[in-house]
N, C-alpha and C positions, 0 to 999 in steps of 0.2 A: 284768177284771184288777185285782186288790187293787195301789194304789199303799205303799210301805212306805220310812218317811226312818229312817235309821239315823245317829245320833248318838253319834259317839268326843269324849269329853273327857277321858280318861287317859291321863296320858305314858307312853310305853314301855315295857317289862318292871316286870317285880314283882308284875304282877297278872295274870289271864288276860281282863280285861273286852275289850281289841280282839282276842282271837283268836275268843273265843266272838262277840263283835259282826261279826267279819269271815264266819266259819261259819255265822250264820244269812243273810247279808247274799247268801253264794252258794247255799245251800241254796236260798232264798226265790227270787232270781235263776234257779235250773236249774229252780226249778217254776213259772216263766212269771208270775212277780211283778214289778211295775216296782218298783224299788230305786233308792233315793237315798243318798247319802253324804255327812254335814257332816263335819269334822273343826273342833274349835275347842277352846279353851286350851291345856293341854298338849299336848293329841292333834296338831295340826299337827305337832308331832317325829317323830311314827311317819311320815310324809313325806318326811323325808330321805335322800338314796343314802346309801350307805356305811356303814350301820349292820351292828356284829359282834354281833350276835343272838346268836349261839349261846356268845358270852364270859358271858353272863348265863343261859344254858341256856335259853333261847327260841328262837323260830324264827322265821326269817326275813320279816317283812312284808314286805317291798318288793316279794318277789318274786310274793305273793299279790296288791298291787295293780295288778301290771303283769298280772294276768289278769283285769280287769273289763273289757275290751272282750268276752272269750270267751263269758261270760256275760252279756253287755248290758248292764251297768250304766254307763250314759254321765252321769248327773249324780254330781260329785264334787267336792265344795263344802269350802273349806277360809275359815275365820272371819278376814276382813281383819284386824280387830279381834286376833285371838291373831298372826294373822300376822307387824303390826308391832310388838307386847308382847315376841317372841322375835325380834326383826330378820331376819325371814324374809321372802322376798319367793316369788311362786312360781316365779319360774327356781331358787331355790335347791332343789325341789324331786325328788323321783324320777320322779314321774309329772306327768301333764297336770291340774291341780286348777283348778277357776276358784278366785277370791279374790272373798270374799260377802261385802258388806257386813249387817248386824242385819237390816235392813229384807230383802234378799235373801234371807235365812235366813231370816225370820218368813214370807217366801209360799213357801218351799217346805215349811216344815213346815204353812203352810195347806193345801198339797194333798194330802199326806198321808191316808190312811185309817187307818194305825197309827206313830205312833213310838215306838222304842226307841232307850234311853241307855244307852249302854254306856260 
């Protein structure tokens, strides 16, 4: 089983880089790949409840990250470091994220077989 760390660093709409990075993330997940999830700079935003997605004609993440348990994806790494940058803690969050300090981040992108930055 191909291990694969997928890395969001784009805030929110305007772009499509987290919905293609999310797409590949469950594609890869439904075909028996172990998947990992950092969130760091801006990207930690796409984390918070209550986002009106579709005011910006996008679609709604939160609800696509409350279905990574369905597809296995149990490491889901949000960057202490962007955390406290946006005064975010992870209660303030949608979902269940640990909070990863550099050093945490740098051995999970060690185990890694491929990373992709979206």
């Amino acid at each position: 089983m191909k291990q694969i760390c997928i890395v969001f660093r784009h805030a929110p709409y305007g772009t499509t880089h987290t919905r293609e990075g999310l797409d590949f993330a469950l594609l890869s997940a439904s075909f028996e790949q172990q998947v990992s999830l950092i969130f760091c700079d801006e990207a930690v935003l796409h984390l918070l409840p209550e986002q009106h997605a579709e005011l910006s004609g996008s679609k709604d993440y939160v609800s696509v990250f409350k279905a990574f348990d369905l597809y296995e994806i149990e490491t889901v790494l949000a960057c202490e470091q962007s955390l406290n940058a946006m005064g975010l803690t992870v209660d303030d969050l949608a979902i269940d994220v640990q909070s990863a300090s550099a050093e945490a981040i740098t051995a999970q992108l060690a185990l890694a077989d491929e990373v992709l930055v979206f």
